[in-house]
N, C-alpha and C positions, 0 to 999 in steps of 0.2 A: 408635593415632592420637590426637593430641593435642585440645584444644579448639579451638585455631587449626582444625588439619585439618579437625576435624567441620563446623565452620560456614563453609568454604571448601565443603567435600563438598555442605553441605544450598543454598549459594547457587545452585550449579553443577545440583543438579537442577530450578532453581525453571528454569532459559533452556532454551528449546525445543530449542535446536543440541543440548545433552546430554540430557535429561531421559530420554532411552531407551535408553543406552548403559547398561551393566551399568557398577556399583561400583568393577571392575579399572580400570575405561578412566577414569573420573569421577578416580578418585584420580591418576592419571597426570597429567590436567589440572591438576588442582589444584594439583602440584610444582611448574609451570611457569609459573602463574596467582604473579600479584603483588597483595598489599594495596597500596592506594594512601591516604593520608587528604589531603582539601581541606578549607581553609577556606572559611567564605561570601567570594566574590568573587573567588574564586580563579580561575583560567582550568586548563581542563584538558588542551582542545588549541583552535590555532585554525585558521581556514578556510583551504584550501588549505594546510593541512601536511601531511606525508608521513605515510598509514594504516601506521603498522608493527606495528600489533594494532589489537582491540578491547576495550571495558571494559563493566566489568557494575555496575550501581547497587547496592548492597548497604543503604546505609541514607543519610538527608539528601535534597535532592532539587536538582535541574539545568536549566537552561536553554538547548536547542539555539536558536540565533538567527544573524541575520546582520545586515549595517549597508547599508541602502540608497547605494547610490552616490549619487546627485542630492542624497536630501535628508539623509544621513548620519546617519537615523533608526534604531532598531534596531528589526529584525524579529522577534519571534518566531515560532521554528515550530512548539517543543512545549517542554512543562514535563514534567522525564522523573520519576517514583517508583521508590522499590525495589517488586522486585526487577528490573531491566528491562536489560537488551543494550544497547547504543548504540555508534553507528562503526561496525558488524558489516561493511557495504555495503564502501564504500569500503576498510576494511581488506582484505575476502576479496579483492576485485579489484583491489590492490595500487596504490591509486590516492592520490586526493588528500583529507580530511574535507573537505565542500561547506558543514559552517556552523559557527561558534565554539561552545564547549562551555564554561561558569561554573559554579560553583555559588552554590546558592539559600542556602545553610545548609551547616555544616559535615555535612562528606557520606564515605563511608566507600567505596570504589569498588576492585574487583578489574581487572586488567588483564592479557591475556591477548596476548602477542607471537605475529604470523602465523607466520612462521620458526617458528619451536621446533612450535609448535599443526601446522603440516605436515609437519612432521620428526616427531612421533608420530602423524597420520596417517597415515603410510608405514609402521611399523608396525601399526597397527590401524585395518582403513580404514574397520571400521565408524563412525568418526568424520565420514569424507567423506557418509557414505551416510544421515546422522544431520543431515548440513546439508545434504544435497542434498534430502533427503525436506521441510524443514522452508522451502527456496527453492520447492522446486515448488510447495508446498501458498500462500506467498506469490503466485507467478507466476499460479495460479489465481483467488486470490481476486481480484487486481489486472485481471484479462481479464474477469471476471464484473462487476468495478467499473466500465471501461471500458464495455463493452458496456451496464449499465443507465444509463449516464450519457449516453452514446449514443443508446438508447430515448427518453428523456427528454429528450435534445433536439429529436429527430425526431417524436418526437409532437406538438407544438404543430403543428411545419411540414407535414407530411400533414396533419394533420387539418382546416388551413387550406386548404389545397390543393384538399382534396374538396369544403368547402363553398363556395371561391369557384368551382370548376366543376361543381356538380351544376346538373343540372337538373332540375326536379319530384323532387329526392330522390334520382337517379340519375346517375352520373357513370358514364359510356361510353368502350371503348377506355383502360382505364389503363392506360398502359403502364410498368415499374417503372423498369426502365433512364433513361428517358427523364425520368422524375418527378424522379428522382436526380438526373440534372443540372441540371435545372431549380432544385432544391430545393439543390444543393450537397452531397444525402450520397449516401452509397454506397446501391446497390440493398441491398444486406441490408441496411440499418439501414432501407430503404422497407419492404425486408418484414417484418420483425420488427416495426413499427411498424403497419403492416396487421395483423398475426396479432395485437396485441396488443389494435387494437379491432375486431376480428374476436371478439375471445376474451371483449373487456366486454361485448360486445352492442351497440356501435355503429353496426357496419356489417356486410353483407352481401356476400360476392365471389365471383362468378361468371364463372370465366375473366378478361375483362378489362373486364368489369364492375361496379360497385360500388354497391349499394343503401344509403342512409343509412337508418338503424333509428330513432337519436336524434340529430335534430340541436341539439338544445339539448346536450345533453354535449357533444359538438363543439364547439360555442360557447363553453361554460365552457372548457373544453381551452383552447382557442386564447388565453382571457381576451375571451371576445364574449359580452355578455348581452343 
């Protein structure tokens, strides 16, 4: 293997999709894997053009962004470094790139066409099962992010809830369903947002009654002092 090949080889184990795939299968990619080199200001691809691969940063660095319609401002959404994936999304799902892609500085970038990359996953599917492991473990963190962002905003709103209806410290007949709609969120985000200050020490729940502990945390919670 040449030196080209080798640092084709070592960029390809730095991306999560490969990094677990044995050597045979790396090198395979690599064949079909393209050097690309950009200048600063270069454009790479833009939004809404057809994903017919993805690219890997190898060295320089990039700018995913897009242009506000109204005020014809540019948005950025992220400043990408080596070694990093970029387009992955849209390319696997044969779709559209959703933001323009520049570069920052003269930047050095592999390019990897969907076609070819599934035409040797048909031979070695441990390549499928090598991104499929590396979506899932995305889809998870993404549900865990959802859900504490979730928490986080339901917590102000129960904890509002409790103190504008307790009385003497006790808030009677809660009913979660019902708080939900009231409140706008779904019953599990009422109750995970119960268990949660159930779990600080805030409150106390008995069946469908509710003991405040601390209503001054409460307060703070809400932004009430």
């Amino acid at each position: 293997m040449g030196k080209i090949g080798k640092i084709m080889l070592e960029s390809l184990k730095h991306i999560p999709f490969f990094k677990k795939l044995p050597e045979e299968i790396l090198k395979k990619i690599g064949e079909i894997a393209i050097p690309i080199t950009v200048k600063k200001g270069q454009t790479v691809f833009t939004k809404n053009s057809r994903a017919t691969g993805f690219y890997i940063l190898k060295k320089g660095a990039i700018k995913l962004y897009t242009i506000e319609p109204l005020s014809g401002k540019e948005q950025i959404v992220k400043i990408v470094k080596p070694i990093t994936l970029f387009g992955e999304a849209a390319s696997l799902s044969g779709g559209y790139f959703p933001v323009n892609v520049e570069a920052l500085e003269d930047s050095e970038i592999i390019y990897i066409d969907r076609e070819k990359l599934l035409k040797l996953a048909e031979q070695y599917p441990q390549i499928c099962f090598s991104i499929s492991e590396v979506l899932a473990e995305r889809l998870y963190h993404l549900v865990n992010l959802v859900e504490t962002l979730i928490i986080s905003s339901a917590l102000p709103r129960v904890a509002r809830y409790l103190l504008q209806h307790q009385k003497d410290g006790v808030v009677e007949e809660f009913k979660t369903t019902l708080v939900a709609n009231i409140l706008g969120l779904t019953p599990e985000a009422v109750s995970r947002s119960l268990a949660t200050l159930r779990d600080r020490g805030y409150i106390r729940k008995t069946k469908k009654r509710i003991e405040i502990l601390n209503e001054e945390a409460l307060r703070e919670l809400v932004g009430e002092f």
